[in-house]
C-alpha positions in Angstrom: 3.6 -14.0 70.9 2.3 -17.2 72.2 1.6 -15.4 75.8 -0.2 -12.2 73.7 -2.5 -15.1 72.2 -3.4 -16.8 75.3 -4.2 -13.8 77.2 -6.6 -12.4 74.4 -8.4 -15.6 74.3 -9.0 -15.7 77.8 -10.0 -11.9 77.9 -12.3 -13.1 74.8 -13.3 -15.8 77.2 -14.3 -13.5 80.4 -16.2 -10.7 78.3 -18.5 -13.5 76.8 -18.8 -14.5 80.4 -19.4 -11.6 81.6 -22.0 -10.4 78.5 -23.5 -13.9 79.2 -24.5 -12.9 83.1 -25.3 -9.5 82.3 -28.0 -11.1 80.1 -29.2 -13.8 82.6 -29.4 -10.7 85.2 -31.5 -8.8 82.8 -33.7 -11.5 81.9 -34.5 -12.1 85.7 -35.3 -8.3 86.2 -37.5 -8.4 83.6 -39.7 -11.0 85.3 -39.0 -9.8 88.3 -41.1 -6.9 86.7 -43.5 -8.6 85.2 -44.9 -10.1 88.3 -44.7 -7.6 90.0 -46.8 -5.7 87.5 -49.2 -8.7 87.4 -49.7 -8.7 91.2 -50.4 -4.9 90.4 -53.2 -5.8 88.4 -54.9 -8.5 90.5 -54.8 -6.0 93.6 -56.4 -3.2 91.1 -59.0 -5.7 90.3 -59.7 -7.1 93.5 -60.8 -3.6 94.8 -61.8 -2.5 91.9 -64.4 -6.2 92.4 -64.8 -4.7 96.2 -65.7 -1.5 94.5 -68.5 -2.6 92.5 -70.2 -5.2 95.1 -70.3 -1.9 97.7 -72.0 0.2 95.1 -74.7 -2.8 94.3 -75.6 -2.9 97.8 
């Protein structure tokens, strides 16, 4: 009984692990996304800038 209790806790241990890194790899993902949504946007503006300064001329 003593072995069935030290193996559950240590299975308890390596799913919190293992939920623990799926959550760190999800967090970096999401910024991962985010600046590469934000470089998105300062590319769209730039030309969009490069745009607008053709047309003036």
């Amino acid at each position: 009984k003593a072995k069935i209790a030290k193996l559950r806790k240590v299975a308890k241990l390596c799913k919190k692990k293992i939920i623990k890194e799926k959550r760190v790899a999800r967090e970096a993902a999401k910024v991962a996304r985010e600046k590469e949504r934000a470089e998105k946007a300062a590319e769209r503006a730039r030309e969009k800038e490069a745009r607008d300064v053709a047309k003036a001329l």
